[in-house]
C-alpha positions as CSV (number, residue, x, y, z in Angstrom):
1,X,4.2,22.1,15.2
2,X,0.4,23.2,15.0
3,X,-2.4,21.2,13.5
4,X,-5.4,22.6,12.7
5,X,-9.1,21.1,11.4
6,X,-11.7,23.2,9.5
7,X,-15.1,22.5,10.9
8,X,-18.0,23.5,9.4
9,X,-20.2,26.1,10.6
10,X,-22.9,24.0,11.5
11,X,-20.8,21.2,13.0
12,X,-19.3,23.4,15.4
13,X,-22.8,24.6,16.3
14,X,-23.8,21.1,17.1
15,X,-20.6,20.7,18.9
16,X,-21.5,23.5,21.2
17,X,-24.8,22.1,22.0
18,X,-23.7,18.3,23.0
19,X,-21.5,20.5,25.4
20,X,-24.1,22.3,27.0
21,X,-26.0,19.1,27.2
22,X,-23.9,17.2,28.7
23,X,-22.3,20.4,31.4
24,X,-26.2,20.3,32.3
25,X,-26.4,16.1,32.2
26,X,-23.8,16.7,35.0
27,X,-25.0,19.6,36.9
28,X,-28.3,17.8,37.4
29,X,-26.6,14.3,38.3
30,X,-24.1,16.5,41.1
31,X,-27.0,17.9,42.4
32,X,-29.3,14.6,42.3
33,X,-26.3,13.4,44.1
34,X,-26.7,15.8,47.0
35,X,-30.1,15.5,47.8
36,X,-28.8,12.1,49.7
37,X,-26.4,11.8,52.9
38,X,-24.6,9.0,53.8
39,X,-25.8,7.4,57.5
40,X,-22.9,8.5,59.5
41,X,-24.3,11.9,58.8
42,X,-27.9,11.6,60.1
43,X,-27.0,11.6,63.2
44,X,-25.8,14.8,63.4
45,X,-28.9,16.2,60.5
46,X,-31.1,15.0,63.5
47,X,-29.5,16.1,66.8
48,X,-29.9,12.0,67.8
49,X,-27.7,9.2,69.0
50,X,-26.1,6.4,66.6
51,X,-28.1,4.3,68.3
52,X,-31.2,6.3,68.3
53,X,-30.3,6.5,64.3
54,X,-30.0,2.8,64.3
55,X,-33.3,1.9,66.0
56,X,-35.8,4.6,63.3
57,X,-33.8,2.5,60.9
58,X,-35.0,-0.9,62.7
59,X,-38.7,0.6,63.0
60,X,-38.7,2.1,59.4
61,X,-39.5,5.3,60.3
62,X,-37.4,7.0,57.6
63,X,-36.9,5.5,54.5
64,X,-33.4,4.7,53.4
65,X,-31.5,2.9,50.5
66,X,-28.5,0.4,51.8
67,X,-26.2,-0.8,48.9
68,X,-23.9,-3.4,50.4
69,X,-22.8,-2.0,53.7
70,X,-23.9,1.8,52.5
71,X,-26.6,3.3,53.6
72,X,-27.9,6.6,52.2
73,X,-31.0,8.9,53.4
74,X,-32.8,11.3,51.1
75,X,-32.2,15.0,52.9
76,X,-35.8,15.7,51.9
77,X,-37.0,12.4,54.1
78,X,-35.6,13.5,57.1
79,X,-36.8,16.8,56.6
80,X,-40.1,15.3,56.2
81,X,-39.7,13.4,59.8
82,X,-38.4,16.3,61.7
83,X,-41.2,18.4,60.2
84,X,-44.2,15.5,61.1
85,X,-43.3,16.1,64.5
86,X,-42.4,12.4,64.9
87,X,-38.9,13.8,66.9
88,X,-39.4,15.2,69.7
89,X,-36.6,16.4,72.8
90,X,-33.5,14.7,72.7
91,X,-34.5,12.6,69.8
92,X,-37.0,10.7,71.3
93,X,-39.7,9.4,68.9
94,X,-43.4,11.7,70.4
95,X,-45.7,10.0,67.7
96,X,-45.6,6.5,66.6
């Protein structure tokens, strides 16, 4: 058995548009959401150690949020670092 609904004109316009709103609402939050990398990943992002990772982290060289035992870097920070010329061969902080 089928039910249907009429919906006015209008209505179903306005439908439409909370839809688009909110498809954009989430396209914006997803890519919000991947502009940061979780700290097991930097690492690798800057050719360095865990350790070396651990001690920019102890010197605040590169900002970072920590929520609880996760810590996330923004992509654009570390980008930043590598291009200030503050990592050098090997990871090795040239500039301090």
């Amino acid at each position: 058995m089928s039910t249907f609904f009429l919906i006015e004109k209008t209505d179903l316009k306005n439908i439409r548009k909370e839809i688009q709103e909110l498809k954009q609402l989430i396209e914006s939050n997803q890519s919000k959401a991947t502009n940061w990398i979780g700290s097991e990943e930097v690492p690798n992002y800057l050719g360095v150690s865990r350790k070396t990772w651990q001690s920019y982290r102890d010197k605040k060289l590169i900002p970072f949020s920590q929520i609880g035992r996760k810590i996330k870097v923004k992509r654009s920070d570390l980008d930043a670092f590598i291009e200030s010329g503050m990592i050098g061969k090997h990871g090795q902080i040239s500039k301090f």
